[in-house]
C-alpha positions in Angstrom: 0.0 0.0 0.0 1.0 3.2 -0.9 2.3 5.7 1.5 -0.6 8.8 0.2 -3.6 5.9 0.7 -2.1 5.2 4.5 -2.3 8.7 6.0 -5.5 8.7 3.6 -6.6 5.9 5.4 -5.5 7.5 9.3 -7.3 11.5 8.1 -10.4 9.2 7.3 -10.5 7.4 10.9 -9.7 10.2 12.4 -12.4 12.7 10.8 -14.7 9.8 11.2 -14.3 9.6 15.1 -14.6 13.8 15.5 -18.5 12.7 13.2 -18.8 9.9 15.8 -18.3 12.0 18.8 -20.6 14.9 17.6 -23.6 12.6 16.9 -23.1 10.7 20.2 -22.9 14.2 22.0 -26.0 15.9 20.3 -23.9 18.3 18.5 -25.3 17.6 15.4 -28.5 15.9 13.8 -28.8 12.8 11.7 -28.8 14.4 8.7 -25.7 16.2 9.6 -24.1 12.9 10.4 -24.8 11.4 7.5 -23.3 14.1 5.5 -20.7 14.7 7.3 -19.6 11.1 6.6 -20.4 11.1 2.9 -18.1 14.1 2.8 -15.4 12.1 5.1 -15.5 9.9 1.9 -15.1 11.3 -0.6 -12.4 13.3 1.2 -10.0 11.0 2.3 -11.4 8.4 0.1 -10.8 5.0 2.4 -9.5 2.0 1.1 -13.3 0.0 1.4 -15.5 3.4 0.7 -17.3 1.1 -2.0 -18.3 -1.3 0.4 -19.4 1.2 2.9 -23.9 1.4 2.9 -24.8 4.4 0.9 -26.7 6.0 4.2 -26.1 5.0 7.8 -28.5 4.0 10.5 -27.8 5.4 14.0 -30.5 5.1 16.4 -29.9 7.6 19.4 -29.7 5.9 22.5 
């Protein structure tokens, strides 16, 4: 693996966490969420984004 598609691969985890954390803390909607990870994405384009579901189903807790 190339070294670009490893710190690719690390930005996308991390970005993906700070989406985590501000769903699970009420900072942002649903919607937002979902976005926000689409975005995450494209961005850092992760090594399995094509296997990734489309949408993603939180339910809050």
């Amino acid at each position: 693996m190339e070294q670009q598609k490893i710190i690719d691969e690390i930005n996308y985890f991390k970005a993906q966490s700070i989406t985590d954390l501000l769903y699970q803390q009420n900072l942002i909607s649903f919607v937002e969420y979902d976005k926000l990870t689409e975005l995450n994405r494209q961005t850092f384009s992760p090594l399995f984004a094509d296997l990734f579901p489309k949408t993603l189903e939180k339910s809050s807790v």
